[in-house]
SENUVO-764262 format. One record per residue (C-alpha): residue number from 0; residue in three letters; x, y, z. Coordinates in nm, 2 decimals. Layout:
! SENUVO-764262
R  kollum  guke    east   north      up
R     NUM   ALA       X       Y       Z
...
This chain:
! SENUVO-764262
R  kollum  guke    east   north      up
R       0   UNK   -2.23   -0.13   -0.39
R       1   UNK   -1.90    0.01   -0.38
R       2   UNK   -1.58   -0.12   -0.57
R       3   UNK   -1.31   -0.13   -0.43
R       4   UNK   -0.95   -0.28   -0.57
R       5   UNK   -0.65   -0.40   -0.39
R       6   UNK   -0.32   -0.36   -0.62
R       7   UNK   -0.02   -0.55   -0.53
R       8   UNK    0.24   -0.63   -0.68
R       9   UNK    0.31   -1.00   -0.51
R      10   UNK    0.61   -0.95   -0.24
R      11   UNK    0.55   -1.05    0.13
R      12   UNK    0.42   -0.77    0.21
R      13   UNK    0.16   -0.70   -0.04
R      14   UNK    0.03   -1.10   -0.02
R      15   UNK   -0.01   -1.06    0.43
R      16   UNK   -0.21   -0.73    0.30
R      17   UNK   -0.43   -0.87    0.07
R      18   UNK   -0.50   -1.13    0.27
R      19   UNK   -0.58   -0.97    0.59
R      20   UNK   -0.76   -0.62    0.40
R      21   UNK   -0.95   -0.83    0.18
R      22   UNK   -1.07   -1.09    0.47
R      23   UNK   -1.21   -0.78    0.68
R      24   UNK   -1.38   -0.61    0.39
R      25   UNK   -1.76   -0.63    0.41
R      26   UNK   -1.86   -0.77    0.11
R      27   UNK   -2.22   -0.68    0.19
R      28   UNK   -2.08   -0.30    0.11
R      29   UNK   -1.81   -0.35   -0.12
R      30   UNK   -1.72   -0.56   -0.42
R      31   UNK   -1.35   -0.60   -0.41
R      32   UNK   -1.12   -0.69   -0.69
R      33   UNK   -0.77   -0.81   -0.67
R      34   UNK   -0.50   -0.68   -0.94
R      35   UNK   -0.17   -0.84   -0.93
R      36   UNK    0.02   -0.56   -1.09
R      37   UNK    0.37   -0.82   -1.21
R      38   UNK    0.10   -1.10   -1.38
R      39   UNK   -0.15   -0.81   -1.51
R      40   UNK    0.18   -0.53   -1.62
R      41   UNK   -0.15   -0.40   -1.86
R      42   UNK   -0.31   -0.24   -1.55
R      43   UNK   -0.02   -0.07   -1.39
R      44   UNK   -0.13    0.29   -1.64
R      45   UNK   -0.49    0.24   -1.46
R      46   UNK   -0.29    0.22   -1.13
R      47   UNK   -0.14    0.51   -1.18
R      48   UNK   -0.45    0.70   -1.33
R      49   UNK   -0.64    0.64   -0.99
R      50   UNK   -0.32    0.76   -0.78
R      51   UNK   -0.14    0.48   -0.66
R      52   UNK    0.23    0.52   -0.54
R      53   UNK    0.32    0.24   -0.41
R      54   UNK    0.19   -0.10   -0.35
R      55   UNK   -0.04   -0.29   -0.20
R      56   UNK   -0.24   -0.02   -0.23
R      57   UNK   -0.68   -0.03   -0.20
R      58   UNK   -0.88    0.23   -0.43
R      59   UNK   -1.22    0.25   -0.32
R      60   UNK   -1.46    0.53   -0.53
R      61   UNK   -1.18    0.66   -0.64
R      62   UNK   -1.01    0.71   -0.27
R      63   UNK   -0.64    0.54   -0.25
R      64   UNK   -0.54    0.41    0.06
R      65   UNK   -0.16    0.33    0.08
R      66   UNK   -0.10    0.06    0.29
R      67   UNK    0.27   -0.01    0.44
R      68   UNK    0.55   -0.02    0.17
R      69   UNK    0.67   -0.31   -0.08
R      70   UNK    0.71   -0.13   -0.38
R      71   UNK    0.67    0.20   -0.59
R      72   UNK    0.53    0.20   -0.88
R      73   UNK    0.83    0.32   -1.04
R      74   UNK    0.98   -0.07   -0.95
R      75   UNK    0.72   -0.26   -1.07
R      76   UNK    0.71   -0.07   -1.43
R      77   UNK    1.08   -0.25   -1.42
């Protein structure tokens, strides 16, 4: 099964993403995992390490897939 996580960082945008990416993922295929980059500020380094830019943003074996804009990176390290 493939992992896949969703990083977000909670605004708006990133919580309507998670929502509707996470609903439509087949969960027969792929065992997602949601990080909430401002409550779990540990992670944010492992973010970065798998190439995430901005937020909400899905990693799947190691393939990052942006999704719209709410934030950098560089904001939520503020």
């Amino acid at each position: 099964m493939a992992q896949a996580v969703f990083y977000h960082a909670g605004c708006p945008v990133c919580v309507d993403a998670e929502r509707l990416i996470i609903e439509y993922l087949d969960k027969t295929k792929v065992d997602p995992e949601v990080v909430h980059l401002g409550q779990d500020r540990g992670r944010i380094s492992e973010a970065e390490a798998a190439g995430v830019k901005s937020v909400p943003a899905l990693v799947i074996e190691g393939q990052v897939y942006h999704i719209n804009f709410g934030a950098s990176l560089e904001d939520v390290k503020k």
